[in-house]
ChimeraX commands (.cxc) that place a marker at each C-alpha (Angstrom):
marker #1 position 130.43,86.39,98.19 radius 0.5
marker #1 position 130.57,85.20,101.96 radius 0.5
marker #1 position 130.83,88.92,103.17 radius 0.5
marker #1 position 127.89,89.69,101.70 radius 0.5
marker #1 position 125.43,88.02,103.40 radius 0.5
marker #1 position 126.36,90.17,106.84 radius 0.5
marker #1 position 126.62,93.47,104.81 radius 0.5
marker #1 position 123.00,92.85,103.54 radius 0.5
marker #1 position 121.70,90.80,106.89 radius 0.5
marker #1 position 122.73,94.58,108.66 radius 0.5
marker #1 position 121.18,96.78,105.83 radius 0.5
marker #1 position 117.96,94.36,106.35 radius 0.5
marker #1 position 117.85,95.12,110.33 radius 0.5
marker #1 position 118.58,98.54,110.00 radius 0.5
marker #1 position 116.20,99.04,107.70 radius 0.5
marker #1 position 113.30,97.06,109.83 radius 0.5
marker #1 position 114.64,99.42,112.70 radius 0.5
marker #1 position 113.30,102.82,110.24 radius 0.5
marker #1 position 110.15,100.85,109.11 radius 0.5
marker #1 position 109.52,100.03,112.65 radius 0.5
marker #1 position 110.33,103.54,113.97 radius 0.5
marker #1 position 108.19,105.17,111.26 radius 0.5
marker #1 position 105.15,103.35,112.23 radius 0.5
marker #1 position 105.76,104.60,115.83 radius 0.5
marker #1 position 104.62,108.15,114.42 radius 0.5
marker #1 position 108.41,109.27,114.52 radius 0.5
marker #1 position 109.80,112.05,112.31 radius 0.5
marker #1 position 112.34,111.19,108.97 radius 0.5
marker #1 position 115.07,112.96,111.02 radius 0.5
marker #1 position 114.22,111.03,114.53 radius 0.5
marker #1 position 113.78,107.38,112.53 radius 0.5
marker #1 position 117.24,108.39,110.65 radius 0.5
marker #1 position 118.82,108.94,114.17 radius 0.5
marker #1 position 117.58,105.86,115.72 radius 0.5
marker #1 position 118.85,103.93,112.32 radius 0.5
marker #1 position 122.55,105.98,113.47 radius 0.5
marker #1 position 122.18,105.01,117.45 radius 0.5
marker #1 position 121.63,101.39,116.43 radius 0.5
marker #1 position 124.47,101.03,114.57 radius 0.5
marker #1 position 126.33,102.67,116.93 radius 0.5
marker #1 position 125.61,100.40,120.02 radius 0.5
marker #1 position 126.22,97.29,117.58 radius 0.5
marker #1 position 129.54,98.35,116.44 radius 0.5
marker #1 position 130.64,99.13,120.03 radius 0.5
marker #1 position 128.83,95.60,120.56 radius 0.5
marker #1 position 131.64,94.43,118.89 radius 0.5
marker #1 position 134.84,95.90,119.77 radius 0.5
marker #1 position 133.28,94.66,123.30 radius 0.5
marker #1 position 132.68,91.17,122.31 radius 0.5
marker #1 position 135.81,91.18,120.27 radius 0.5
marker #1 position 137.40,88.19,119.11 radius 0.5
marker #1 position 136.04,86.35,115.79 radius 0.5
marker #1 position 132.59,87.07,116.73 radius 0.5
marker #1 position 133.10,90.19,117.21 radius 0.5
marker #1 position 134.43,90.68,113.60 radius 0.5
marker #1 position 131.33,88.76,112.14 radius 0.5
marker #1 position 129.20,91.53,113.84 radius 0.5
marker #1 position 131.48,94.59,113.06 radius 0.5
marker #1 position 130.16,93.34,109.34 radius 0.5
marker #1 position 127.04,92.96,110.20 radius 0.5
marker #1 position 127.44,96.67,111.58 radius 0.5
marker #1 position 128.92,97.97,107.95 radius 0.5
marker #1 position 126.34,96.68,106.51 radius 0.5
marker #1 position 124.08,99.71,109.03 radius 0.5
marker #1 position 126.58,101.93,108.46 radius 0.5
marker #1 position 125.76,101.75,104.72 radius 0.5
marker #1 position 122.04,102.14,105.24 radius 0.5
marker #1 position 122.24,105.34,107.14 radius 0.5
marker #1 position 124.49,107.16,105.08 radius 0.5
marker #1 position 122.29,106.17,102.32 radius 0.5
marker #1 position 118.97,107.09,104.17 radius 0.5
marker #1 position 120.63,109.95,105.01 radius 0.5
marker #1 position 121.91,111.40,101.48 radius 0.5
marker #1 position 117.93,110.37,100.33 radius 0.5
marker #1 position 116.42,112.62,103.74 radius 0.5
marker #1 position 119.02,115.35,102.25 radius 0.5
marker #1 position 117.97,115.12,99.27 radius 0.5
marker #1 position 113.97,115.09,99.86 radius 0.5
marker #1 position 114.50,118.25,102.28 radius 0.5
marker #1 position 116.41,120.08,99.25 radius 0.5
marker #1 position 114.16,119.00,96.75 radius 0.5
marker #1 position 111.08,120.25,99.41 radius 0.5
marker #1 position 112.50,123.66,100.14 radius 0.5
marker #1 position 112.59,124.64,96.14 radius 0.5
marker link #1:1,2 radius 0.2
marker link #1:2,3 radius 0.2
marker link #1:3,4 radius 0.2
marker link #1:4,5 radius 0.2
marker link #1:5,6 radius 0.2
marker link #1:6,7 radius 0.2
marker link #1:7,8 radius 0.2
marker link #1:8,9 radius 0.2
marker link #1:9,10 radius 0.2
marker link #1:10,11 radius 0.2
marker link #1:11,12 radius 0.2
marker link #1:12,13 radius 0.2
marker link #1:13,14 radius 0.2
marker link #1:14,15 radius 0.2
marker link #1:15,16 radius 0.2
marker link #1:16,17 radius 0.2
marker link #1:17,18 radius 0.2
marker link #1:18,19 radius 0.2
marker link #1:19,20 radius 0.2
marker link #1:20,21 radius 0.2
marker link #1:21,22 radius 0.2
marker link #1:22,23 radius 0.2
marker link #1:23,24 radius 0.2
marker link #1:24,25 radius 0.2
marker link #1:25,26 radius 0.2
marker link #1:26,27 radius 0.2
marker link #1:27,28 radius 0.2
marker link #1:28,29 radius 0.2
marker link #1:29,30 radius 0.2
marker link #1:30,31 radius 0.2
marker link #1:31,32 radius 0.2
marker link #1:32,33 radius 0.2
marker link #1:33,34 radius 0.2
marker link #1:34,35 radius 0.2
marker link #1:35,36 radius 0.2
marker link #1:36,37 radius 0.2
marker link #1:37,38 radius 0.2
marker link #1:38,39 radius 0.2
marker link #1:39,40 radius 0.2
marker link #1:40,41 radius 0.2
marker link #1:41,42 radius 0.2
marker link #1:42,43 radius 0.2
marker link #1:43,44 radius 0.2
marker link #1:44,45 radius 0.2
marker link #1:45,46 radius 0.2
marker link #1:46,47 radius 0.2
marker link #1:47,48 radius 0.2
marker link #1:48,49 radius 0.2
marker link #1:49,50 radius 0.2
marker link #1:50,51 radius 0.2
marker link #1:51,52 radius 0.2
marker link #1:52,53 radius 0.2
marker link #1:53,54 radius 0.2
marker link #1:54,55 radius 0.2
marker link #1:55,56 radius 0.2
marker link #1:56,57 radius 0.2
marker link #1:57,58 radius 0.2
marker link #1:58,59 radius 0.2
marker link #1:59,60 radius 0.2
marker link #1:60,61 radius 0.2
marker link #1:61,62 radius 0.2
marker link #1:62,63 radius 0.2
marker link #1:63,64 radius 0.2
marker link #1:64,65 radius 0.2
marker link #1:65,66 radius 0.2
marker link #1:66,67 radius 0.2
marker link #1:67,68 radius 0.2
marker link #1:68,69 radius 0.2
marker link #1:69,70 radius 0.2
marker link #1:70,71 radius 0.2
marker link #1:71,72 radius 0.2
marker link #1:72,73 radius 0.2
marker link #1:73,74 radius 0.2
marker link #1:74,75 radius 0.2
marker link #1:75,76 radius 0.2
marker link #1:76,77 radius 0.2
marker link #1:77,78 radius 0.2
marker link #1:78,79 radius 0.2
marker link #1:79,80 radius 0.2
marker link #1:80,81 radius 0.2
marker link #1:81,82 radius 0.2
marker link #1:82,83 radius 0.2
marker link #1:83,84 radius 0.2
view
């Protein structure tokens, strides 16, 4: 139960990051790659940091990763579903 308060604390974020870059005017496809670039510089965050913190946010960072490959299988699907 413990890990999952840093799994959903990094879906939360990442998904503030897309609501945030959405109301910036920005694209599905540019909001889903700022969602990917964020969760990229806070897992390399962490090997950097290392150590037990840096473990604690490498979970908070798998908790992004989840997000964007979801938001990404849903912008898939809404582009397949727009081109029939």
């Amino acid at each position: 139960m413990d890990i999952l308060i840093p799994i959903v604390l990094g879906f939360v974020i990442n998904l503030i990051v897309f609501v945030i870059s959405k109301n910036l005017k920005q694209t599905n496809k540019r909001a889903f790659f700022i969602c990917l670039i964020t969760f990229l510089v806070v897992l390399l965050a962490s090997f950097i940091i290392g150590s037990w913190l840096g473990m604690g946010i490498g979970v908070i960072s798998l908790g992004m990763l989840i997000f964007v490959i979801l938001l990404g299988v849903i912008i898939t699907f809404s582009a397949i579903k727009k081109s029939k």
